[in-house]
Structure formats: C-alpha cells, structure tokens
N, C-alpha and C positions, 0 to 999 in steps of 0.2 A: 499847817496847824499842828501843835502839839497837844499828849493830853492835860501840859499847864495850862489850856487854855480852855477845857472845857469845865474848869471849879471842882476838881479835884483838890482834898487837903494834901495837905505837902504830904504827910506820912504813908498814903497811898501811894503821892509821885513816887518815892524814896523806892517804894516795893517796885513799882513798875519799871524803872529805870535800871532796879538791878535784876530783873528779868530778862533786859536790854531791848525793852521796846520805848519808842518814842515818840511814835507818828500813829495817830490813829485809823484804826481803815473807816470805812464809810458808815458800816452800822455803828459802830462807838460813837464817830464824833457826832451824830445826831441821836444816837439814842441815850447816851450818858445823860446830857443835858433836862433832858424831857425826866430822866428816872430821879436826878436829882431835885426836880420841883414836884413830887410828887404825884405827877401824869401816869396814867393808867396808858400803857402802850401796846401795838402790836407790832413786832417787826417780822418784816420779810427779807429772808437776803439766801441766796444761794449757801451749801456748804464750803467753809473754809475760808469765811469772812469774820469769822472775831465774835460769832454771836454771843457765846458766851462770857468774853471779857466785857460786852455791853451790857449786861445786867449784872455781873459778879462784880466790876471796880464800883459803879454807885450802893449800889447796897451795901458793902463794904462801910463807906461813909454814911448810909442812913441807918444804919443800926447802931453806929457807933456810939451812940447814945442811948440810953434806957436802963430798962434793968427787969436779968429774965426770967421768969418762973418756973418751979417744976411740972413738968408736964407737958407746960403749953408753951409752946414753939414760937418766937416770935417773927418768924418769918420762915414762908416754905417754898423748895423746887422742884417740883415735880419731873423725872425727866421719865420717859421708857425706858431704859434698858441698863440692867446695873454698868455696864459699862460705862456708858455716855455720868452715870448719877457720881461714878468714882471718878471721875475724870473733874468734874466739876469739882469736886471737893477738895484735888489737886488745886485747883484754880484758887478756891480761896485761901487753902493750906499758904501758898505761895505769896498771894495777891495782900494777904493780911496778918502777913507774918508785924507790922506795929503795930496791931489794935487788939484790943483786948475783947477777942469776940471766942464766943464757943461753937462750934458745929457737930452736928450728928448726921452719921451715916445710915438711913434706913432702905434696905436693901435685901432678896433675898438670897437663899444661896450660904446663907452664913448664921452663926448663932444668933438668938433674940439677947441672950441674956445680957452683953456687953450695952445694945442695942438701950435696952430698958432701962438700964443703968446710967446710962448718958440723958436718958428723958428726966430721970426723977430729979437729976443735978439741975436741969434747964440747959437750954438751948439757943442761944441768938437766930442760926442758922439749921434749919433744914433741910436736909437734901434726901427725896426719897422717889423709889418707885411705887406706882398708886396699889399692886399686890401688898407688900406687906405692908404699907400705910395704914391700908382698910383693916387688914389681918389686926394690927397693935389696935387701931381704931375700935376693932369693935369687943378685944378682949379690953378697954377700959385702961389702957397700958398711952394714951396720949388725949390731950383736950387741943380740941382746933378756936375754939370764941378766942383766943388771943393771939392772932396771927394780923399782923400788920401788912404782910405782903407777900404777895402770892406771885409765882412764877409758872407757866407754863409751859416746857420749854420742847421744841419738836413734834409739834400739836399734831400733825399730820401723820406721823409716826404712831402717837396715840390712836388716834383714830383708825391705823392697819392695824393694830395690835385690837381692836376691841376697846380700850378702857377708857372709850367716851364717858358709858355711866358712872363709872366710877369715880370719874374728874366732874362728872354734875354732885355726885353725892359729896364730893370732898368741900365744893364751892359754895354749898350748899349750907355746910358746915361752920366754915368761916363766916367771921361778920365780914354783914355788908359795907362798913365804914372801912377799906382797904385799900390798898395800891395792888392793880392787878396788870402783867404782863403775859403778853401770849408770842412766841416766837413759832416760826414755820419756815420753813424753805419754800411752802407751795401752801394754797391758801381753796383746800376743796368746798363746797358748799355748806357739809356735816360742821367743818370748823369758823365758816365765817359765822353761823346760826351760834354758835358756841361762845364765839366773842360777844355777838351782840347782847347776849344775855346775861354775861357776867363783867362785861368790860362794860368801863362808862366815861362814855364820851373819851374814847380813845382817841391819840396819837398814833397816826398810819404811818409806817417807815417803809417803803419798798426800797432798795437799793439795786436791787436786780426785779425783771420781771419773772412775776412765780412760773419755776420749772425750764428755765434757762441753765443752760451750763457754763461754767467758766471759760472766758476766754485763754487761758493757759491750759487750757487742755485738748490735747489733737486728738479726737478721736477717730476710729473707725469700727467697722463693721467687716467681719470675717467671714465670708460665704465658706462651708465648711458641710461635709458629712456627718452622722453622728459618729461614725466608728473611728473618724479621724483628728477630732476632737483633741487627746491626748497629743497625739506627734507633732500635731500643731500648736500646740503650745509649751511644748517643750522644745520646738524649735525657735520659738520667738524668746522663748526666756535664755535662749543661748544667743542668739543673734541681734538682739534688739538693744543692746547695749543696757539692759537692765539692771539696776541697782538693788532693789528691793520692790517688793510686789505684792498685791495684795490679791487671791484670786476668789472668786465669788462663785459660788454654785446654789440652785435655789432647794437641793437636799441636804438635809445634814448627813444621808450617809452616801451621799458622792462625795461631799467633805471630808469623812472617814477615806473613803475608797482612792482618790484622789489623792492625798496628801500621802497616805502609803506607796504609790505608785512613785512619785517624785521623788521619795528618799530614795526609796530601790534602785530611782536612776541615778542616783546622788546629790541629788540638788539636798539646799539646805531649805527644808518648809519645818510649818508648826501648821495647826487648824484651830479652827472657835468656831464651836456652833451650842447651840439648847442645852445639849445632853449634857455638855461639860460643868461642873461644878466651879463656882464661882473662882477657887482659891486656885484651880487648874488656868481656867482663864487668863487670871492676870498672869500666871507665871509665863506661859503665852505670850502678851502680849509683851511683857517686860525681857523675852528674850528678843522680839520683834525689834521693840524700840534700843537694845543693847548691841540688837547684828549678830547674836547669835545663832539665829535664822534671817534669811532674806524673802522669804517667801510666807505669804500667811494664807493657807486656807481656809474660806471662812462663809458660813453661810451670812443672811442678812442682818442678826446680832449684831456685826461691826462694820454696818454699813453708816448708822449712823451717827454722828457728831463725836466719831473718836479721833483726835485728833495725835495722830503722828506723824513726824516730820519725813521730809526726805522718801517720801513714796514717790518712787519714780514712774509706774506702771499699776494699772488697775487691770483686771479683766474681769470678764464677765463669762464665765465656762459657760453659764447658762444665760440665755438673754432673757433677764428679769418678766415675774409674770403680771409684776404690777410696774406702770412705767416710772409712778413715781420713784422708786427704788434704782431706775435708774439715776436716776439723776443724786441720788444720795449714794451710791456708789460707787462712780465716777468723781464723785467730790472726795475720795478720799488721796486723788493726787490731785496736783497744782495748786496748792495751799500756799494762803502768807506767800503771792508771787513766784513761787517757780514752777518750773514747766513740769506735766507730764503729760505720758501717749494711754491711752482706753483703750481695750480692744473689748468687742463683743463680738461671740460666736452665734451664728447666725444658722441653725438649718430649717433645711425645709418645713419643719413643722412650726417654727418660729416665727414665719411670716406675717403672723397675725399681731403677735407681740412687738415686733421691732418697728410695724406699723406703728403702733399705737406709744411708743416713744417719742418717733417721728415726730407724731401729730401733740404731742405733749410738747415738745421741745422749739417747735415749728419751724425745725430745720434737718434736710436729708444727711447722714450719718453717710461720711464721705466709705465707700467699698477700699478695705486694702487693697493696695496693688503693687505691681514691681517698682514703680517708679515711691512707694514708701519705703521700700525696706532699705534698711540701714547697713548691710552687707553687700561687698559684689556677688551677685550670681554668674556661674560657671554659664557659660555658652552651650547648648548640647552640640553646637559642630566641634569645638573645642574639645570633646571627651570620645576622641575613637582611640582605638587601645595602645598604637604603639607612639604617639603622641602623649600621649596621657600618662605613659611609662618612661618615657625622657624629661617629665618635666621638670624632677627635683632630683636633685644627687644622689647616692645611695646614703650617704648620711643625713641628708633632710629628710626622706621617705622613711628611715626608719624614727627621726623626730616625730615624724606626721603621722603614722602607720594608722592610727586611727581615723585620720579624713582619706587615706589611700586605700583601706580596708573598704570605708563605706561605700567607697564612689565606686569601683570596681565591680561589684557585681555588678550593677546600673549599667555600667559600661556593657559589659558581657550580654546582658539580657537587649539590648540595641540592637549589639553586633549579630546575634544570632535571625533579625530580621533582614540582614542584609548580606548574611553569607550560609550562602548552605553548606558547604563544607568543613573544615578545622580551619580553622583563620591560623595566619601564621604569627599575630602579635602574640596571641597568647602561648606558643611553642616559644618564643621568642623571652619569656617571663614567667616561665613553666620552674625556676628552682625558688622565684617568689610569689607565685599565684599557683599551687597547685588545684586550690578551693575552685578558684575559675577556671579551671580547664575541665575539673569536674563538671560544675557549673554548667557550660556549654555541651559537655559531650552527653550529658545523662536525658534531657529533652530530646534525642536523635536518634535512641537508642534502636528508634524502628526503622530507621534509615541507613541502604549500604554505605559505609565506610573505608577511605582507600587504608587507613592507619590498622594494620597487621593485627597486633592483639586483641582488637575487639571483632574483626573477623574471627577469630580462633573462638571466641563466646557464643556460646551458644542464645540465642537473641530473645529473651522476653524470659528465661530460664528461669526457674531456680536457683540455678547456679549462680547465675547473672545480678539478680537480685541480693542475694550473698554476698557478690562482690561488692557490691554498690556498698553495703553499710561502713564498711572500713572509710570511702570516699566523704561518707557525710557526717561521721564524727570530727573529722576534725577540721571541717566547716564549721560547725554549728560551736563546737569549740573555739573558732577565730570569731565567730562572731559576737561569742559572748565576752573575751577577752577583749576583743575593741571598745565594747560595750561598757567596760570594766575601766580603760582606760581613759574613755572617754570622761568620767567620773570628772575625775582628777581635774581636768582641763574645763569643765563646764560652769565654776564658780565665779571663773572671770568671765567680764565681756570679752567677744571677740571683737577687737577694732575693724574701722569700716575698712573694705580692701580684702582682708584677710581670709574671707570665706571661697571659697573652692570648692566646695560641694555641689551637688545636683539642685536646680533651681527645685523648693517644693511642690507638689501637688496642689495645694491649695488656694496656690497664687493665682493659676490656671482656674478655680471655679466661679461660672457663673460672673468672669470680669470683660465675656468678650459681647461687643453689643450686637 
C-alpha cells in the first residue's frame, strides 16, 4: 500500500514524497481513510508509529477548503507539552507546504503578543497547549463555536499532567456538530469515560495492544546500587556502542546534577526539563537533533511524542514512577524500524515500580548480563601483574595508558590477597608503576618488612605519615590525568573485542540465581 492509495490529493502526495516517505505504517493507512470521511476516531498505537502523520496528512486535505475568520480557529490540537505542540506544527509546516492554509502556535513559555496577532488574522489550524488556550480563552483573546475539528492528541499524558478538566471545558466550548479525534498510546479508564462523552460513535484503531512496547527495542533491566548508578552508566555509554542517547531521570534536578557530571567526564550531553525556558529548550533539542551533543538529559518533558531520529539508546537513570511513562520513554528509540537497546536502572527501592511495568507491559524485562554486553570482558585469571605487564609493547602501553592506568590498581588490590609479602611483578615494573608499589606497600605498613628502608621508618610515626604524602600526590595525579585522557577517547564507540578492562561490578548483581 502506498499513501496514493488511501485518497490523498495529489498536492499533499507531492509534500509527502519529498519528505521521502511512501509507504504508510499502520495507524495512517487505517486512520487517514476514516478522517477523510469525516468519522470521529480513536486511535491507539504504541510511540513511534506515525501517529501524528495520521491526523495532520488528512486535515491538511479537509481544511483545504473554506474560509477563516478572526478569532475562531477552524480547527484545533491540543497536545501536552510545548514540545510535542511545536513538533506538530513542524509536521504541517512541512506536510502543507502546497495549500494555502494558516497555522498558529499557542504555547507557553513565550510571548502572547505574536500569538494574538495571528488569532485576529484567522487561523485554518490550531495547534495549542490546554494552559495557555484557557489563559487567551478567558481574557476573550479567541472564540471556540467555529471549530470544525478537534484533535486530542496523547490523552493519557493529559490525563498525568491534570488537564482532564480543562480538555472538558474546551469540549465543552466547541460545537457539538464536529469531527473529533482522540489519540493515546494507552487507553486508562479516566480517558475511555472521556471518549465516550465527547466522541460519537467512534472509529477504534488499535494497531498495538495498549502499553506494549515495540518490537525493535531490546530492553533490559539493570540491577544496580544507588551510589553506582553514575559509573554504570557511564560505562555503558562507552561500551555499548552508543550513538546518541537519551537519558531520563524522574528529577529535574538530578537532570541538572547529572548532566554536569557527564560533561566533567567529557561526554558530549545537553538536558530538558520544567525549569527550562521554552527558547532554551528548543535550542537543546536542535543541538540534539544537529549532533552537537549525543546525549540528552532530560526529565519526562521529552518523553513524550518528540520525535527524533537516530536514537540509538534510551535509559532510564530512574525507573519511572508511573509505568505508563515507561513505555513512552523507551519509545523514544526504535522509531520508523530501526533498532535500539533501553536500559533501566533498577534498585532496591525500585522493586515496587519495575513490578508494576511488568504487569503494564505483560512481559519480564530481560536482567543485563554478560552474555549482553557488547564488549570483550577481561578474564580476572588473565589480569595477575606480570602477565598483564607483557601484554602490549612499550609503544602500545603508552597508546593505551589510559586502560593500563585503570586496570592496574585492580590488579594490585587482588594481588595483595594472595601475597603477603612485596610481590616481585611490581619490583619488576617499579620505573612505570611507581603509583602501585605505593599502592601495595602502604596497606602493610603494620606488617614486618624484609625491603631495608621501610625498616629504617619508624612505623605508624609521624614521620612515616610525612612520608606517605609525597607517595600519594602523584597518584592521585595519574589518576586524574587518565581521567583527563580518557576524555578524548570516549566520544567514539569502542568496537566489540577491544575492551580490556576489568569486567564491572554491576554485571555481578543480583544475576546469580
């Protein structure tokens, strides 16, 4: 099926085809059809199925006739969140570049007065959030009796947000002789009571069952500490072959706190959440969508119906406290057929939540484990010290210095369970590890020693402790400079093979049965 086949006029074909689409997905081709005979509908479909080209290509064509007045709007969208309402407006910008239609953007976040401006010229197309709607609404600044059709779109989201009554008072407003559509991913009780009171005699579309997740997407579930939270996800954003990401926290100021943390380690992030002012936002997102960042922190703002391309990786720092939310967040990879991987972090105090996904989803959210990860992991027999110090030539080790830097205390901290004396690898690697020899010898410091000079110290001293400091400056120095280096090397993926490092902690929790 093409969308010549669903009674599209040609001038819309024309737009769509230099968008370069041609094939409808599943909500389009049944729901075009129905909008174009003037059927009041409701569709269901998981995120990242085209919902929105299914009501913006036929209205395109049903408005294309008439003539509009000031004031009153001759057709309106209601969505949640300025995001999702400028996204949309993108869609007809694009979708109706041959027809001679007008659109307003009613939104807040940004001045009334362009706003009002555009109302007094008329409007073919409305596109608003139900805040400032009511806000124009009730300073007398818009009339709803001539709206022809009404859209409702992410009703479920409405209904987290509160602005059920709102959407009664707006419906309210409008004549009853109208075309009305309701779109949802998930279909809770509060909105089916809402359909039936405004919809008549609707057209049901399920294309997915509500609160299913897409099959291009692999998800898992992250058994995780809180305090480990961070290094584990900055270890997946270096090993997981990661493109671009989208990472979800249910605070906006773990958003703040979080996204600061990843530049300092060098990744390239931005955030979006409440606080941020509208014009801050898009410039956010348009660095997103341009690659000027690959990472986007972001509370649940842009969980819903933004669509951007090429999201490889979602996570969920926090595991959602409403489960619908999962499932609108995870939608924001594996869009328009390609694949991406979900991680959600899971702790102990989460158990209750990631239940109640579960049972939303009606399927167990597969546990990471070793056999996902997309890097080789390091052996621990493979990492005793003077193996481990033959393994690369002095001119790859100094390439690598940064995975040689890491792995080596790890190393050291082992060895010390299995030698009680001065091991001889590290005498052996004492003019490039001086940090580990320190390392091992300063845990011992209460134990007789056959190595002379520390005999000669006096043991627990003052003096002793004196010495120590010169030893752990420039430790703490190599490790910040690895740290520093590692920078550099963390924008790209690492290919599968190439990891060498110590297998993480994480992998180990909570996977053994």
């Amino acid at each position: 099926m093409t969308f010549a086949d669903l009674g599209l006029s040609p001038e819309l074909l024309k737009a769509v085809e230099e968008a370069g689409y041609t094939e409808p997905t599943a909500i389009q081709a049944e729901s075009i059809p129905a909008v174009l005979m003037m059927k009041d509908l409701i569709g269901i479909a998981q995120t990242g199925t085209g919902k929105t080209a299914s009501f913006v290509l036929p209205m395109i064509d049903v408005m294309a006739s008439g003539r509009r007045r000031a004031l009153m709007p001759r057709s309106l969208i209601l969505e949640p969140t300025r995001e999702l309402a400028a996204q949309v407006a993108e869609n007809f910008e694009k979708y109706g570049a041959n027809h001679d239609l007008k659109m307003a953007l009613l939104i807040g976040g940004v001045q009334m007065g362009d706003q009002v401006k555009a109302l007094n010229e008329g409007v073919d197309v409305l596109i608003a959030t139900p805040g400032r709607l009511m806000d124009l609404f009730e300073r007398g600044k818009i009339l709803l009796n001539g709206c022809e059709l009404l859209v409702i779109d992410e009703a479920d989201r409405m209904l987290d947000m509160g602005f059920i009554p709102d959407i009664e008072f707006i419906c309210s407003k409008l004549p009853e002789t109208r075309q009305t559509m309701l779109f949802s991913a998930t279909m809770p009780a509060p909105i089916e009571k809402l359909a039936k009171t405004f919809l008549s005699n609707p057209k049901r579309i399920e294309t997915a069952r509500a609160a299913t997740t897409n099959k291009d997407i692999t998800a898992f579930k992250v058994n995780v500490e809180q305090r480990a939270k961070l290094s584990t996800l900055q270890w997946i954003l270096r090993n997981d072959h990661v493109e671009t990401a989208i990472v979800f926290s249910n605070k906006k100021t773990m958003v703040r706190e979080l996204n600061k943390k990843l530049q300092s380690d060098g990744f390239r992030s931005g955030e979006i959440h409440g606080d941020i002012d509208q014009a801050t936002r898009q410039k956010e997102l348009e660095r997103f969508k341009s690659g000027d960042i690959n990472i986007l922190v972001a509370s649940d703002v842009a969980a819903r119906g933004l669509d951007i391309k090429g999201v490889s990786h979602v996570f969920n720092y926090d595991t959602p406290w409403h489960p619908d939310d999962y499932v609108h967040r995870i939608g924001r990879t594996g869009r328009a057929g390609a694949k991406g991987r979900a991680f959600t972090f899971v702790t102990k105090a989460d158990a209750e939540a990631i239940d109640n996904v579960e049972k939303l989803t009606g399927s167990k959210i597969k546990v990471f484990g070793k056999d996902d990860v997309r890097v080789e992991l390091a052996e621990p027999a493979a990492k005793s010290g003077a193996k481990s110090g033959g393994r690369k030539s002095e001119e790859d080790a100094k390439e690598a210095g940064e995975e040689s830097r890491d792995e080596k205390p790890r190393r050291s901290r082992s060895r010390k369970r299995d030698d009680d004396g001065a091991n001889a690898a590290p005498r052996e690697r004492k003019p490039r590890r001086a940090r580990d020899q320190s390392r091992e010898d300063k845990p011992r410091e209460d134990k007789p020693r056959e190595d002379k000079p520390r005999e000669e110290r006096a043991p627990r001293s003052e003096e002793n402790r004196s010495d120590d400091k010169p030893e752990r400056k420039p430790r703490s120095e190599g490790r910040s400079n690895s740290r520093n280096r590692g920078r550099d090397q963390d924008d790209t993926p690492v290919p599968a093979g190439e990891w060498n490092g110590p297998k993480p902690g994480f992998l180990d929790m909570g996977f053994k049965e």
